[in-house]
C-alpha positions as CSV (number, residue, x, y, z in Angstrom):
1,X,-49.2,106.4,175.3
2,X,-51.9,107.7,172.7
3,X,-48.9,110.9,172.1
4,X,-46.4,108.1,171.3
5,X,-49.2,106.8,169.0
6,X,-49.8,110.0,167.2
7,X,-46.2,110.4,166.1
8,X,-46.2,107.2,163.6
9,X,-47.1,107.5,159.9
10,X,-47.2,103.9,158.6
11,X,-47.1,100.3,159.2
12,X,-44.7,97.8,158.1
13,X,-44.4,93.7,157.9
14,X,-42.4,92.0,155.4
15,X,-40.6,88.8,154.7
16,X,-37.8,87.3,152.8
17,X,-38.4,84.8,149.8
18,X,-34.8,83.5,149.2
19,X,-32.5,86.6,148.7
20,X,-35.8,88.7,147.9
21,X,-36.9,91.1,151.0
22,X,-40.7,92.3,150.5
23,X,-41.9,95.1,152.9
24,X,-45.5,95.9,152.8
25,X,-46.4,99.4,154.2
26,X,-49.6,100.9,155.3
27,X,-50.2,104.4,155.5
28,X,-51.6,105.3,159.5
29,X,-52.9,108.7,160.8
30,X,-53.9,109.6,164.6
31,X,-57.5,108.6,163.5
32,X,-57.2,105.3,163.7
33,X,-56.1,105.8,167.4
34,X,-58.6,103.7,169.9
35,X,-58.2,105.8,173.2
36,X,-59.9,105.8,176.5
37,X,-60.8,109.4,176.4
38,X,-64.4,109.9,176.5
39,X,-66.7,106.8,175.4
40,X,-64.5,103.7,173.5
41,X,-66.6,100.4,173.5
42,X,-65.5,97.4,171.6
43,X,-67.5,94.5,171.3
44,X,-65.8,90.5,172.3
45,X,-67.7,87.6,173.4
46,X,-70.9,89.1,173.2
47,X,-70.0,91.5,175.7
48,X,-69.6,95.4,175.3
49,X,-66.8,96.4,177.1
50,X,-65.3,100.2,177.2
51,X,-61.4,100.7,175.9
52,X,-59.3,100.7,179.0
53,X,-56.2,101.6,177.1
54,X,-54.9,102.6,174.1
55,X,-55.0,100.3,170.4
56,X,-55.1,100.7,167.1
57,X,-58.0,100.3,164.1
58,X,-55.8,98.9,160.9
59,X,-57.4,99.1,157.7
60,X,-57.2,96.7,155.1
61,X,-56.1,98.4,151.8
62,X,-51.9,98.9,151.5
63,X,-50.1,102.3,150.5
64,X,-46.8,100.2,149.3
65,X,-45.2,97.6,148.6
66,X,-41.0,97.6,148.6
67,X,-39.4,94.7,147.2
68,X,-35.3,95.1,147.8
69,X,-34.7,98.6,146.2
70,X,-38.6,98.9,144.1
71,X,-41.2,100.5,145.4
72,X,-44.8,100.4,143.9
73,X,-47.3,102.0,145.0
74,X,-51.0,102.3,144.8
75,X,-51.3,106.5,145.9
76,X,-49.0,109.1,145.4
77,X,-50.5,110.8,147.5
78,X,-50.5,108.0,150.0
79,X,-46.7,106.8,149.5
80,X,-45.6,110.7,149.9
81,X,-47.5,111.0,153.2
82,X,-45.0,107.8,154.4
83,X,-42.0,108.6,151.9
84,X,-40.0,111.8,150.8
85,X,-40.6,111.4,146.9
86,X,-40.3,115.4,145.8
87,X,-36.6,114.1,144.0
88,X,-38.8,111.3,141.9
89,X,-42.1,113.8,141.1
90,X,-41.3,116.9,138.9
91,X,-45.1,118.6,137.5
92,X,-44.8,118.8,133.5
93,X,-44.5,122.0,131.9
94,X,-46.3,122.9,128.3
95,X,-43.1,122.6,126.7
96,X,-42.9,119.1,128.2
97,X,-46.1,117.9,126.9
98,X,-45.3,119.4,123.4
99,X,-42.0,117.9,123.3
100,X,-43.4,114.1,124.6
101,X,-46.4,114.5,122.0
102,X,-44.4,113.9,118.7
């Protein structure tokens, strides 16, 4: 099971206001992966007990939001680690800069 887990990159929940669909996406990396190898304790009804299976830590900061065809992000870095976006990123040249100055 903790393979399987190690193949996913992000997280996503969403729902529809009218017509309007709003995804909410957030970034995940193998990390966050609660397995049962070595030591894994979690704490419930003031009891320690040790991770008998796989789970997941989520964190509470999104990477995206995707409303219908718009997505805004808070990272580059973050969306591109979830997202192909080399066709929407091209690095400025000094010719660029000069010619966006005037």
């Amino acid at each position: 099971m903790t393979r399987e887990l190690e193949g996913i990159n992000a997280l996503f929940t969403g729902r529809a206001e009218g017509t309007k669909k709003i995804a909410l996406i957030q970034s995940f990396d193998k990390r966050k992966i609660i397995s049962n190898k070595g030591l894994s304790i979690f704490h419930a009804a003031n009891v320690f007990r040790k991770v008998e299976g796989v789970g997941l830590t989520l964190g509470t900061g999104l990477s995206a939001i995707l409303e219908d065809k718009k997505l805004s992000f808070f990272s580059f870095h973050s969306a591109r680690q979830i997202f192909d976006l080399t066709q929407y990123f091209k690095e400025a040249t000094d010719e660029d800069l000069r010619t966006d100055i005037v």
